[in-house]
C-alpha positions in Angstrom: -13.4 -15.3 -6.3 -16.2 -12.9 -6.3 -17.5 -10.7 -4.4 -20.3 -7.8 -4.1 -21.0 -4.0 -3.4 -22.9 -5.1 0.0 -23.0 -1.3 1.5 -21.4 2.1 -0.1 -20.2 4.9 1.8 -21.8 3.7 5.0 -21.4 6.2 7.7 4.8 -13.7 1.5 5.2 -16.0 -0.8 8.3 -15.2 -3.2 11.4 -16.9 -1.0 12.9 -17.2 2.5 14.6 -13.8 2.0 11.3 -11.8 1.2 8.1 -10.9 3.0 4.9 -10.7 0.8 2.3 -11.7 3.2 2.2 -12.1 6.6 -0.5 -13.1 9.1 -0.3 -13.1 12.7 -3.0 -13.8 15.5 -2.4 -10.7 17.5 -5.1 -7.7 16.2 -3.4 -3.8 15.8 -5.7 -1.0 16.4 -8.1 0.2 13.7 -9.8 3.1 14.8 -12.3 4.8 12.6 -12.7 8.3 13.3 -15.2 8.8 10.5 -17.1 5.7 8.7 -18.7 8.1 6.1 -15.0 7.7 4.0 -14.9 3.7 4.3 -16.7 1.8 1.7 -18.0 -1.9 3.0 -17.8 -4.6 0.6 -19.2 -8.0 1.2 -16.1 -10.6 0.2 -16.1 -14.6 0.7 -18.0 -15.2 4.2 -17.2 -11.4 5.7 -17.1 -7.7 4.9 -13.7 -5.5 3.9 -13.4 -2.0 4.5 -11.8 0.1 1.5 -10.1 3.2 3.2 -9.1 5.9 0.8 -6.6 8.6 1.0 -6.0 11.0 -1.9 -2.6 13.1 -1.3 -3.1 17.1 -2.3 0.2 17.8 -2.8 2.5 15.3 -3.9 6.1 17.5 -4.4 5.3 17.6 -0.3 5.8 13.2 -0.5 8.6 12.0 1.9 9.5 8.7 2.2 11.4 7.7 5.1 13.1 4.6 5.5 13.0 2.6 8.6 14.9 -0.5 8.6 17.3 0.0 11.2 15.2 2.4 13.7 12.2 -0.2 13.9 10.6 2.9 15.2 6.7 2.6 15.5 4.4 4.8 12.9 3.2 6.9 15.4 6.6 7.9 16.6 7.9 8.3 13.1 4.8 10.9 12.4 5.7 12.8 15.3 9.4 13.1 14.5 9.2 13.8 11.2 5.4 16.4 11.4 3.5 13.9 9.1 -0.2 14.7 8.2 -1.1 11.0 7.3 1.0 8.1 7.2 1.6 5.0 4.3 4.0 2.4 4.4 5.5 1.5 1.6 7.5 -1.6 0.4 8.6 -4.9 1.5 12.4 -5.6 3.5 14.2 -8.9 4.1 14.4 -10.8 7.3 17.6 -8.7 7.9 15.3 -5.7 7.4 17.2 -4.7 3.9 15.2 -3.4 1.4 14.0 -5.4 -1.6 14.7 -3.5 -4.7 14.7 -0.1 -5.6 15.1 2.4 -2.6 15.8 6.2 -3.1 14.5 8.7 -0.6 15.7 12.2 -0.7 17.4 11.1 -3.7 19.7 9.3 -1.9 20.0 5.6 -3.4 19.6 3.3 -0.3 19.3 -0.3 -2.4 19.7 -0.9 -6.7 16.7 -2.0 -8.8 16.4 -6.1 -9.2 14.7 -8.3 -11.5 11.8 -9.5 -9.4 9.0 -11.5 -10.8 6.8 -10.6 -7.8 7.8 -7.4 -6.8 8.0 -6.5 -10.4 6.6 -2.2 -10.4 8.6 0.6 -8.8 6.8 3.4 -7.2 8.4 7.4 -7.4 8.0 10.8 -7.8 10.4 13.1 -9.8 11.8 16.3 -8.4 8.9 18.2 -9.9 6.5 16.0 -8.1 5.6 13.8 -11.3 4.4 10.7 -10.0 4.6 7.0 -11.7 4.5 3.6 -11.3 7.1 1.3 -13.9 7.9 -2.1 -14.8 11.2 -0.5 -15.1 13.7 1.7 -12.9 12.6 5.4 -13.2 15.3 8.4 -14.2 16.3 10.0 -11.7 13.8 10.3 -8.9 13.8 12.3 -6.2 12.2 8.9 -4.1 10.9 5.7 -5.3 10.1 2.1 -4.1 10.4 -1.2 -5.8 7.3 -3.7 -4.9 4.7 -5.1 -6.4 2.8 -6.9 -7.7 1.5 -4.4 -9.9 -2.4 -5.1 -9.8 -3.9 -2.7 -12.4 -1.8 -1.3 -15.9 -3.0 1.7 -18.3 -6.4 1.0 -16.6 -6.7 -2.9 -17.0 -6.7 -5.2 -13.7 -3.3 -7.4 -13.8 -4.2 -11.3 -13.4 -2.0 -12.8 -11.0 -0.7 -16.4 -10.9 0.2 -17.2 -7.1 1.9 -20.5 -5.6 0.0 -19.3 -2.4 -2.3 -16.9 -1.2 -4.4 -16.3 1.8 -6.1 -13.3 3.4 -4.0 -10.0 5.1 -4.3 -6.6 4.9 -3.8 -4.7 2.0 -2.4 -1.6 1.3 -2.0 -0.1 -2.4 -0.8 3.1 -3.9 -2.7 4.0 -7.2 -2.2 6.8 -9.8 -5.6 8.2 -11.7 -6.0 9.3 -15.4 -4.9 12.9 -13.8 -2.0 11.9 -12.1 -3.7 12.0 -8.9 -1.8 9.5 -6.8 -4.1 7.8 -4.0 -3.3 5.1 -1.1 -6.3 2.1 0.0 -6.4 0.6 2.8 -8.1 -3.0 2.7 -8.9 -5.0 5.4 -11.2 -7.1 7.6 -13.0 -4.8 10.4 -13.3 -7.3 12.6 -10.4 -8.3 12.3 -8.2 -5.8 10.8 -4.7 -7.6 10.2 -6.5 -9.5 7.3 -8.0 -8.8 4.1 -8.7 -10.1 0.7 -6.6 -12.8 -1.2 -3.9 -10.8 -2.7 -5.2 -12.2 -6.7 -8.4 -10.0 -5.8 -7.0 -7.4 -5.1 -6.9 -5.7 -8.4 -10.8 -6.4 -9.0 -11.7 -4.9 -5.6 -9.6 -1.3 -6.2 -10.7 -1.2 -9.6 -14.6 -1.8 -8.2 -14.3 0.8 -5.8 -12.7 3.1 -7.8 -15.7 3.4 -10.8 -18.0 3.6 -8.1 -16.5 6.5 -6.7 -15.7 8.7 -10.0 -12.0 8.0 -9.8 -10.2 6.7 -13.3 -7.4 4.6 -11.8 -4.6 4.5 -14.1 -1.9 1.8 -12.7 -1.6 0.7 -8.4 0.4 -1.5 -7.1 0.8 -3.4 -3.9 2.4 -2.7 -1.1 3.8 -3.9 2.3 1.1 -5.1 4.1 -0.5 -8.0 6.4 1.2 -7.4 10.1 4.2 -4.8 8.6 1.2 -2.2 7.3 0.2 1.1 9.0 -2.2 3.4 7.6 -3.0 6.9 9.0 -5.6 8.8 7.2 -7.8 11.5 9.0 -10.2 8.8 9.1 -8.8 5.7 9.8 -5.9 4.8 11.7 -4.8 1.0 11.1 -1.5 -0.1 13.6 1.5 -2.2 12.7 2.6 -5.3 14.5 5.8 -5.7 13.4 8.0 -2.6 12.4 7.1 -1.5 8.9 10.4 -0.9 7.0 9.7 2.8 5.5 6.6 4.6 5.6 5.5 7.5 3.1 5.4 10.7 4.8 2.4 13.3 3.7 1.1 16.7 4.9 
């Protein structure tokens, strides 16, 4: 696949159980309160839109599960006073979640082998941030999902039975320990996005052009079960997502 800077800064498959990708006709908002923060890339035979959101204080993280509430994003932000708004990983038709789940260091679900969703997502009690192949010690929250589409710096190459555009969203950790979310996704059509196999390329792209060393990302919920609050952008769920990352 390839694809090209066109503009900057202009101003599931895994089994019946799991839920990588999802496309639906219906369109969510996307509102974009400020364009000067989304980078335009051409891709295939359309543009994507590469929202970024850079968290300042990452002890302040929540993450807030939501699989039995199937509350919408908007009204989780409200309850719970949240700046911005993430969601994070990937649930089961019986909206259980798949792999790793600790919030408030309460362990909701036990780390599992999984090929696809093979990286877990946390942050220790002292606001260290990391994302493992392996189950972290200890942390204070933390998400199994996956793939994991970029490693010490080098883009992952993913092998996929099937593939096919949806929104994208990714968490991503720089040479700091900086962690970051992107949004990804079609403008004119916002529920879709890039190929999932891309993915990697596109976040590592955008990231060298705009000064940030990415260290390791991985991939999150996303296609119709994605929200994505920034103070720019605001991109809707269709479906319930199944926790969301909480930030001031």
């Amino acid at each position: 696949m390839i694809f090209a800077i066109a503009v900057i800064f202009v101003n599931r498959e895994i089994n019946s159980t799991d839920k990588l990708n999802i496309q639906d006709s219906p369109l969510p908002t996307s509102e974009e309160k400020e364009i000067s923060e989304v980078d335009k890339v051409s891709y295939d035979e359309f543009f994507l839109n590469v929202a970024e959101m850079k968290v300042g204080n990452i002890a302040s993280v929540d993450l807030i599960p939501n699989f039995e509430e199937e509350l919408r994003a908007n009204q989780i932000a409200k309850n719970h006073t949240c700046a911005n708004i993430v969601n994070a990983g990937f649930y089961t038709e019986d909206r259980k979640p798949i792999g790793l789940f600790v919030s408030k260091n309460d362990t909701l679900s036990g780390y599992q082998n999984n090929n696809t969703l093979n990286g877990v997502i946390s942050i220790g009690e002292t606001g260290n941030v990391a994302i493992t192949y392996s189950e972290p010690s200890s942390p204070r929250l933390a998400v199994q999902s996956g793939p994991v589409i970029v490693f010490d710096g080098v883009v992952t190459k993913l092998k996929l039975q099937r593939d096919f555009y949806a929104r994208r969203i990714v968490a991503a950790i720089d040479t700091d320990n900086n962690l970051y979310f992107f949004a990804v996704y079609n403008p004119e059509s916002s529920i879709q996005g890039p190929n999932l196999v891309d993915l990697g390329e596109i976040i590592k792209d955008y990231s060298e052009r705009n000064g940030i060393e990415i260290a390791s990302a991985i991939n999150l919920d996303g296609g119709a079960a994605s929200a994505f609050f920034s103070d720019s952008v605001t991109l809707e769920e269709l479906v319930p997502v199944g926790s969301i990352f909480c930030l001031d």
